[in-house]
N, C-alpha and C positions, 0 to 999 in steps of 0.2 A: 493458560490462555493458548487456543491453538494458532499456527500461523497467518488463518484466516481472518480470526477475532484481530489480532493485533495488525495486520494490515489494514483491514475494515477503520478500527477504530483510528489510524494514521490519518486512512485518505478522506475520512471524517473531519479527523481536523486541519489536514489543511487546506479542506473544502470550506472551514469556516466553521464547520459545529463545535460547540463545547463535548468535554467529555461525556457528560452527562448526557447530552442528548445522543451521540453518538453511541453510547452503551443504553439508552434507551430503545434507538430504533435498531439495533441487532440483536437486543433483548427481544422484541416485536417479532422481530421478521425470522426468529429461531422459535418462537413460539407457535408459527405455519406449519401444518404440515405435512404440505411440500418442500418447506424446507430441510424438515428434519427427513425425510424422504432421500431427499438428495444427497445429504450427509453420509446415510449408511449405504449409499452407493460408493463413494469414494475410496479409495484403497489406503491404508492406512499410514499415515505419518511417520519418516523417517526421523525420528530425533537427532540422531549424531548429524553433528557438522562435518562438513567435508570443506576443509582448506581450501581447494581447487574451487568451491562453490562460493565461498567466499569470496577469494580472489575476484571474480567475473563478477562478481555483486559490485564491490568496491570500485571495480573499473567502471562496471555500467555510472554510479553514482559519481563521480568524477569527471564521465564523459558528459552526463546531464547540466553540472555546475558550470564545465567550461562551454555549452550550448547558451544557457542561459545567459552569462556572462558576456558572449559574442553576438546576443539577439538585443540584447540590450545595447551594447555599442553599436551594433548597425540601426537602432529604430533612434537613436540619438545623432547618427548622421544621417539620415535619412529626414528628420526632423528639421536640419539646416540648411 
């Protein structure tokens, strides 16, 4: 699964689709093609992980949790 597929298939679900439908409609939308067009335009995927990319991943993910967390205290005071 490339990195595409599996993010796809992520923000599918926590859009609310099942997996099923989810690998359904990029099953669809890779069968276009323009899609597959676009594809072999892209330059090709670096496999190896890099630490350093990690890292700033994990930070971003972190800084997301502690946003949510503080949007939701202010729409709870904001509420009273």
């Amino acid at each position: 699964m490339t990195s595409f597929e599996a993010g796809f298939k992520q923000y599918a679900e926590e859009c609310g689709l099942s997996e099923k439908k989810a690998a359904h409609i990029l099953k669809r939308a890779l069968d276009h093609p323009g899609t597959s067009e676009m594809f072999k335009h892209l330059p090709d995927q670096d496999d190896t992980q890099n630490p350093a990319d990690l890292d700033a991943l994990a930070n971003l993910v972190q800084q997301d949790s502690a946003d949510k967390y503080y949007s939701e205290i202010s729409k709870s005071i904001q509420s009273k």
